[in-house]
C-alpha positions as CSV (number, residue, x, y, z in Angstrom):
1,X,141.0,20.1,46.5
2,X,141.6,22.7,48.5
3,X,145.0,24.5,48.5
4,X,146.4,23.8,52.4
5,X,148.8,27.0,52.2
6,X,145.3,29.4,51.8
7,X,143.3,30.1,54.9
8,X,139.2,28.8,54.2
9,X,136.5,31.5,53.4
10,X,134.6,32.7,56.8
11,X,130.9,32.4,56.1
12,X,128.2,33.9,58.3
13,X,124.6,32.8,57.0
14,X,121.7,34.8,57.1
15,X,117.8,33.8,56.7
16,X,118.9,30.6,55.5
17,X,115.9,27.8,55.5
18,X,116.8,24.2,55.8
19,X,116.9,22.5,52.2
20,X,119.5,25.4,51.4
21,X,121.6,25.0,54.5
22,X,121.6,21.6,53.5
23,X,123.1,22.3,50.5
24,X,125.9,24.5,52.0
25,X,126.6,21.4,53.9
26,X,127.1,19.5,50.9
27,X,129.4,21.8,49.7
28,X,131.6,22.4,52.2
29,X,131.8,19.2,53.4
30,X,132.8,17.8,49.6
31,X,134.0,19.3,46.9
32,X,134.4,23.0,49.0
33,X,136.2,20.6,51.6
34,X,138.9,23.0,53.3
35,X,138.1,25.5,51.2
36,X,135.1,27.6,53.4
37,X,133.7,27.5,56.9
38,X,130.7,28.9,58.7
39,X,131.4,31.4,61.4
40,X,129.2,33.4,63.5
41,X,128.6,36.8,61.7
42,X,131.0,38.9,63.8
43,X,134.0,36.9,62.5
44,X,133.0,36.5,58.5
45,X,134.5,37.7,55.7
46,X,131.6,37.1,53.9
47,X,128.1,36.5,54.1
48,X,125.2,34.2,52.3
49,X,121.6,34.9,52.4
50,X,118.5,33.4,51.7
51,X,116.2,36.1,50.5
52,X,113.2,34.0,49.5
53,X,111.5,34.0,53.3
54,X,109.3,36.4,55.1
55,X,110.6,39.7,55.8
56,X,113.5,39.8,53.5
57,X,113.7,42.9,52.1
58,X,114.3,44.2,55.6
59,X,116.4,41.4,56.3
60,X,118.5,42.8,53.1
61,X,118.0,46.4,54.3
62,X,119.5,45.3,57.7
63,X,122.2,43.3,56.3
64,X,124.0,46.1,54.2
65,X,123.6,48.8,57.0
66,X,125.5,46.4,58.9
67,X,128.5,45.1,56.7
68,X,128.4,47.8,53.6
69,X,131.7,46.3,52.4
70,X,131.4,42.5,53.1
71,X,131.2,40.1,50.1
72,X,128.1,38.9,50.1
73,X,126.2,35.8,48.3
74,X,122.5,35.9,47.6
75,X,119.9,33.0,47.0
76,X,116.8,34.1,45.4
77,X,114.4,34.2,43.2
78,X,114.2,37.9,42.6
79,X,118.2,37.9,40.6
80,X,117.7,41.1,39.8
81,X,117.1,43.2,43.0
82,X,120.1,43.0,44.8
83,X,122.6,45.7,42.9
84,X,126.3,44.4,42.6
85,X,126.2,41.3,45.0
86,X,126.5,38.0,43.8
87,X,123.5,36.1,43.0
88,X,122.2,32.3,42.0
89,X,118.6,32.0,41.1
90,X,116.6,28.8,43.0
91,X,116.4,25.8,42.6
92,X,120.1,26.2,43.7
93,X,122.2,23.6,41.7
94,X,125.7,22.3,43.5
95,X,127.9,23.3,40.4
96,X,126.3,26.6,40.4
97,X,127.0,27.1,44.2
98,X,130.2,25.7,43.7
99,X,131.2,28.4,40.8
100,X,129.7,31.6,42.6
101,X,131.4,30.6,46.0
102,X,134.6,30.6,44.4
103,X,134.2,34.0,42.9
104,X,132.9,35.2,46.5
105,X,136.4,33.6,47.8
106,X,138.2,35.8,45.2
107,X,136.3,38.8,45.9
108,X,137.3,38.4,49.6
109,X,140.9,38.0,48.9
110,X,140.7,40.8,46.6
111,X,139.8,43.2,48.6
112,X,141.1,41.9,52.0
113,X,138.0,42.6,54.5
114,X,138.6,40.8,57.5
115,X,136.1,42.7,60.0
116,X,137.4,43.3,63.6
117,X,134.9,44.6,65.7
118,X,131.5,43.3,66.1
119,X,128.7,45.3,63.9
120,X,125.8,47.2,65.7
121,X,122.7,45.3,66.9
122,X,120.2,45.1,64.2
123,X,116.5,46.3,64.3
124,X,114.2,44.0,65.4
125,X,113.3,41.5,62.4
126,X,110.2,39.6,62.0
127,X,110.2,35.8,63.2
128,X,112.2,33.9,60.4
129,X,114.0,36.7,59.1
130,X,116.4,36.9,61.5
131,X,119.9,35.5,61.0
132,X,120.9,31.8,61.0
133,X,122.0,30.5,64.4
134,X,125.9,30.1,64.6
135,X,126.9,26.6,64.4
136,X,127.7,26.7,68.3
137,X,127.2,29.2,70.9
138,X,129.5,32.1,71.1
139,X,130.3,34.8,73.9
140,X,129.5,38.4,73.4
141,X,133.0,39.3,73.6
142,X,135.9,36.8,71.8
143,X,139.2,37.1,73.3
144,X,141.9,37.3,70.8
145,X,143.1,34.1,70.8
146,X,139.3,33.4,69.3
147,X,139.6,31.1,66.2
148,X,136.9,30.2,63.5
149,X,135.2,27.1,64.7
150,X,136.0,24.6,61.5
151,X,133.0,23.6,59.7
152,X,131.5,20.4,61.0
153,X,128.3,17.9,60.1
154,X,127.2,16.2,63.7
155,X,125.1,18.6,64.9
156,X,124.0,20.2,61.2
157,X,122.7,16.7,60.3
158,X,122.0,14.4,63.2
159,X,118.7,12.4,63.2
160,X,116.6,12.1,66.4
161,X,117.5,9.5,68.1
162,X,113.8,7.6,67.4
163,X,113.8,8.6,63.3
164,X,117.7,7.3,63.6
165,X,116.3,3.6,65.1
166,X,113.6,4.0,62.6
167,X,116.0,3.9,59.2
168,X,119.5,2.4,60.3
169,X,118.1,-0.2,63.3
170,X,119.5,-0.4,66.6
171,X,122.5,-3.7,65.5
172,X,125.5,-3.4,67.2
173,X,128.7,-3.8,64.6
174,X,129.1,-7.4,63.1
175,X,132.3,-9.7,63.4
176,X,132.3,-10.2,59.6
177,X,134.7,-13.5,60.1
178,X,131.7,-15.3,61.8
179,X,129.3,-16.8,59.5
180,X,126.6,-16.2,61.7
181,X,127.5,-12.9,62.7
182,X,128.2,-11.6,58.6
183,X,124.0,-13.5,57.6
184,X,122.7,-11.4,59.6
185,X,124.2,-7.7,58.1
186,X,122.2,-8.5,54.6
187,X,119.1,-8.7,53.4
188,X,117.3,-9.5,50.3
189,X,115.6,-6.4,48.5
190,X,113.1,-8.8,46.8
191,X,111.3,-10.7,49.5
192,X,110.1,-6.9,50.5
193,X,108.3,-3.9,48.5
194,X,111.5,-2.5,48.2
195,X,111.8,-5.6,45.2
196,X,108.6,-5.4,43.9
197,X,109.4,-1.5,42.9
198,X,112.8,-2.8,41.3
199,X,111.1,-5.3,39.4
200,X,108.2,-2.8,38.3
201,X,110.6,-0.3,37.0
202,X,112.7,-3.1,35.6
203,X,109.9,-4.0,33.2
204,X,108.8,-0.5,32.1
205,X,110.1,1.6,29.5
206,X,111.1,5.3,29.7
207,X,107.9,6.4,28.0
208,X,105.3,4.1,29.8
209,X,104.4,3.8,33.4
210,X,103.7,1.0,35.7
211,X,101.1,0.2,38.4
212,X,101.6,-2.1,41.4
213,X,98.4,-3.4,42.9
214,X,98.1,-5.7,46.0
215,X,95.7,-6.3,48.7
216,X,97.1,-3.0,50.9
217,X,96.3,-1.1,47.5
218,X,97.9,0.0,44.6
219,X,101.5,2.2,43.2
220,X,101.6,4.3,39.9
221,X,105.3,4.7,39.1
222,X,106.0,7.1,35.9
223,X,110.0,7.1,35.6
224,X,110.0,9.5,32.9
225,X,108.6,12.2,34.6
226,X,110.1,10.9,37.8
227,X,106.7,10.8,39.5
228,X,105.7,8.0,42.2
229,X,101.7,7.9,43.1
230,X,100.1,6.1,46.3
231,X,97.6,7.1,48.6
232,X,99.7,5.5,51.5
233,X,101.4,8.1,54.4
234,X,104.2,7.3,55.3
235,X,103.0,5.2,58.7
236,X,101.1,3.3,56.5
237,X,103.9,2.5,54.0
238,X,106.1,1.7,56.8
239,X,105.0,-1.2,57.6
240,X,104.5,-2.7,54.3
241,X,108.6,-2.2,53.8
242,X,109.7,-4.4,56.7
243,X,106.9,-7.3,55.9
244,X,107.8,-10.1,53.3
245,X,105.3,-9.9,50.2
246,X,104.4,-13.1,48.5
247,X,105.2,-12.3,44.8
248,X,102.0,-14.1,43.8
249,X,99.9,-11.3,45.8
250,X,101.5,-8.9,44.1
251,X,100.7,-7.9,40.3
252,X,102.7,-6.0,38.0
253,X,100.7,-4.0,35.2
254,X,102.5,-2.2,32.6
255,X,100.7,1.0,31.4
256,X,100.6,2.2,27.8
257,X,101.4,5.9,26.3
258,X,97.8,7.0,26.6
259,X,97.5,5.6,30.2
260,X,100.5,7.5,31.6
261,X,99.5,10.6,29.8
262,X,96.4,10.7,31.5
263,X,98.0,10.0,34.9
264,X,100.7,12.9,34.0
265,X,97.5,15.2,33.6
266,X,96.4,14.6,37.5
267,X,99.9,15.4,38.8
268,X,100.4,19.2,39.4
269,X,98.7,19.6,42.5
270,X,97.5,16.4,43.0
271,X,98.3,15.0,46.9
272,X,99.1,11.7,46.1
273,X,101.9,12.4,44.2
274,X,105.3,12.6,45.1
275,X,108.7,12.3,43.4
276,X,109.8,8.9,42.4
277,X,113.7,9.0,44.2
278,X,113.2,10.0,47.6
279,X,110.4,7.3,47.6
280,X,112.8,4.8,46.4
281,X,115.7,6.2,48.4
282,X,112.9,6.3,51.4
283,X,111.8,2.7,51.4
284,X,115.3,1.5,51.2
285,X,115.8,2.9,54.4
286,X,113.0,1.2,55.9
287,X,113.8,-1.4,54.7
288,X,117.3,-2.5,54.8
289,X,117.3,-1.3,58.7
290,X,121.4,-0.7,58.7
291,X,121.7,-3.8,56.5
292,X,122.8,-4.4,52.9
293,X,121.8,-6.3,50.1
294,X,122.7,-9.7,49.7
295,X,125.5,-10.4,47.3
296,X,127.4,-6.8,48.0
297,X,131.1,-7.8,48.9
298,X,132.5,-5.9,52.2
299,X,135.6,-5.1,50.4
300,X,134.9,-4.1,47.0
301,X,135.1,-0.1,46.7
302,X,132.6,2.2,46.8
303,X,132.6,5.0,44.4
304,X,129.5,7.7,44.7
305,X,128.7,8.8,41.0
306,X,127.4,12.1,42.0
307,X,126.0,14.0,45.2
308,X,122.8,13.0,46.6
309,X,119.6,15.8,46.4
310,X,119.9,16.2,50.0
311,X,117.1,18.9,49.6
312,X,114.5,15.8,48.8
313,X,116.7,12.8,50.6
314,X,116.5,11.6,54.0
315,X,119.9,11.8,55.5
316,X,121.0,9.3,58.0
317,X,123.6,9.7,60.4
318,X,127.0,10.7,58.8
319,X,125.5,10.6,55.9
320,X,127.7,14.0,54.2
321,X,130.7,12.3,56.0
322,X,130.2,9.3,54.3
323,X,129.5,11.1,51.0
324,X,132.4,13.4,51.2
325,X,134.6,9.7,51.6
326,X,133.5,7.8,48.4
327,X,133.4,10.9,46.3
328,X,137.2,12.0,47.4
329,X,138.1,8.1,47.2
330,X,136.5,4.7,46.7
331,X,136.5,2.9,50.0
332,X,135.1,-0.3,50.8
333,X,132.3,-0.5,53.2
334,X,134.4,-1.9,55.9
335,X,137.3,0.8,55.3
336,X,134.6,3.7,55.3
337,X,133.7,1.9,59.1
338,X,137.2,2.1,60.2
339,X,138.0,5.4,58.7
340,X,134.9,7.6,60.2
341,X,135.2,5.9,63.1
342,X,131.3,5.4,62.8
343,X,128.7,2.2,63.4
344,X,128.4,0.2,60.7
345,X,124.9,0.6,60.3
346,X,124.6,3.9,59.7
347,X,127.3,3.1,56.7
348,X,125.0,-0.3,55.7
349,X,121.8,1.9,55.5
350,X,123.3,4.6,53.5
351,X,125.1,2.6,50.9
352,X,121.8,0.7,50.4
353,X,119.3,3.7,49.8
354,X,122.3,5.3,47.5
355,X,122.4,1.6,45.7
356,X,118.9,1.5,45.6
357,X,118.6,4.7,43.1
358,X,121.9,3.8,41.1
359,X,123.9,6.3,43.3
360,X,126.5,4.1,43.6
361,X,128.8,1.7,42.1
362,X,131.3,-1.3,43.2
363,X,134.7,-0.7,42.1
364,X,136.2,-4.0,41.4
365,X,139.3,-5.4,44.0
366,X,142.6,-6.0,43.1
367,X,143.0,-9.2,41.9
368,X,145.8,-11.3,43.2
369,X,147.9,-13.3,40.6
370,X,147.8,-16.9,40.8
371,X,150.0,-18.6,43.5
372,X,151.6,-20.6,40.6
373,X,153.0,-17.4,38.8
374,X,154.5,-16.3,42.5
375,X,156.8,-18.9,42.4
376,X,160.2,-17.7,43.3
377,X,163.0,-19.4,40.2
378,X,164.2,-21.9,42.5
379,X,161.1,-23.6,43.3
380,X,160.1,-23.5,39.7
381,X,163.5,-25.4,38.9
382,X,162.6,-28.0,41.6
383,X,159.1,-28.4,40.6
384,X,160.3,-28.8,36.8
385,X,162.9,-31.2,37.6
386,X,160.6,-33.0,39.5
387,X,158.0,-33.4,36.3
388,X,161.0,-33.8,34.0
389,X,161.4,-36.8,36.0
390,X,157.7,-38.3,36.2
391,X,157.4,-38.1,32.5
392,X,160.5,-40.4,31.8
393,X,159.5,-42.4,34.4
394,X,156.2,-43.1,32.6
395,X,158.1,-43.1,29.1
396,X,160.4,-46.1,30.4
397,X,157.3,-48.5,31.2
């Protein structure tokens, strides 16, 4: 947790591609909570780029022409081209970001570079190389009241509108103290594919594979090498998550040693192939429409055992927010509701794509003592006087 007495980093980005902006979200908006926030670059203390894209030696040329002295945080591949700055080789791990931002925080302190006037215009970069677009708008000239806009996820992670309807649904919140009302916010995972895949992976074991096969074709799941195979797109899949399969159409073949070594052979480069969570994680989402599985009690906590790969994920609505919430604290689903301020579907369809890949656990609730053992000592002396009585009663006849 951040310390509240200590001003956050200001971070300009530069060159920065989507799955690692992603990941700066992530950070910022959980365990880096308070502790960092983006600003445009004429405000920064320091700066992060992404030097994997087109163009980016001049993009790096350009960069320390401009701000010779600023802090500065590079992802690449290339760790060893960039002198004295502060590097983390891709893939780009969260506890790796995590550790280099906080020595790019105590560079910054260290040296106290808080720049004050806005840096020359740059050359002209080729398209992509540019830097990142500020999180809003800013004038050409700040007055001096000017303040760091504070780090925020609507806009960074918002859905269209259409792919939004198309994994949370369009219900309106539930009254969960009408019966009615609460049947219709769950859903059960086995009447769909979304079942059928949990009962496949159920049966195999980490060294075998398992092939699904039905009338609208067949699935290849290989869990130990985390690899999913059908030659479905996605608007064909679709549909096949939000119909009801008849478990007797469906059939469930487990493969041996040999089989799923031949299938491991076919998967570098092969099409049909994709990773086995977001698939999971994906059909959820179809699936559950803003709903949750049957049997998941509203107020049991939620606890999220780790971060999402929101590089490979589909994030819904609030989904950092919501993220951010259960790793800080266990909530229920109902609390996370009232505290976000949010719909509950976009909580409902989260929770069940996390659940879905073991993301998530249930916290169990408080339970409340007996009634009995409540009693205050004056009702316990009435009711044992009162039984005291009743037995010699019954000993007398």
């Amino acid at each position: 947790m951040a310390n509240s007495s200590i001003p956050p980093l200001r971070v300009a980005t530069f060159g920065m591609g989507q799955h690692a902006r992603k990941l700066l979200e992530m950070a910022f908006a959980g365990p880096g909570k308070g502790s960092y926030v983006l600003v445009d670059e004429v405000t920064a203390e320091a700066g992060i780029l992404d030097l994997d894209g087109p163009g980016w030696e001049k993009l790096w040329k350009d960069y320390q022409s401009r701000f010779p002295r600023r802090p500065t945080l590079i992802m690449s591949m290339r760790t060893h081209a960039f002198g004295d700055a502060l590097v983390i080789p891709k893939p780009v791990k969260l506890d790796a970001l995590l550790a280099t931002l906080e020595k790019l925080r105590a560079s910054c302190r260290h040296r106290g570079e808080v720049p004050m006037s806005p840096p020359q215009q740059p050359a002209d970069l080729p398209h992509g190389a540019g830097a990142s677009k500020p999180l809003q708008e800013t004038s050409s000239v700040l007055p001096d009241s000017a303040a760091p806009q504070r780090f925020t996820l609507g806009a960074a992670e918002a859905m269209e509108k259409r792919t939004a309807h198309e994994y949370c649904g369009d219900a309106p919140n539930r009254d969960v103290t009408d019966p009615i009302q609460l049947e219709k916010i769950y859903y059960d995972p086995g009447r769909y594919l979304q079942g059928h895949l949990q009962r496949a992976l159920a049966k195999t074991q980490a060294a075998n594979g398992v092939c699904i096969k039905s009338g609208w074709g067949e699935i290849t799941l290989l869990p130990e090498a985390s690899q999913a195979m059908l030659r479905l797109s996605d608007k064909q899949l679709r549909p096949l998550c939000v119909v009801p399969l008849v478990e007797a159409n469906v059939e469930i073949n487990i493969l041996n040693p040999q089989e799923v070594e031949k299938q491991c052979v076919q998967i570098p480069g092969s099409a049909p192939w994709q990773l086995l969570q977001p698939l999971l994680w994906k059909v959820a989402l179809w699936t559950s429409r803003g709903r949750i599985p049957v049997g998941i009690p509203l107020d049991s906590p939620v606890h999220l055992k780790h971060w999402p790969n929101v590089t490979r994920l589909l994030l819904t609505p609030h989904a950092m927010r919501i993220a951010a919430l259960w790793t800080a604290q266990p909530h229920s689903l109902l609390e996370t509701v009232t505290t976000l301020q949010i719909p509950q579907r976009y909580v409902f369809a989260f929770f069940s794509a996390a659940y879905s890949v073991g993301l998530v656990e249930l916290k169990q609730t408080p339970i409340r003592k007996s009634t009995s053992s409540n009693l205050r000592p004056r009702q316990k002396g009435i009711l044992g006087r009162i039984l005291s009585r009743l037995r010699r009663v019954s000993q007398s006849r």
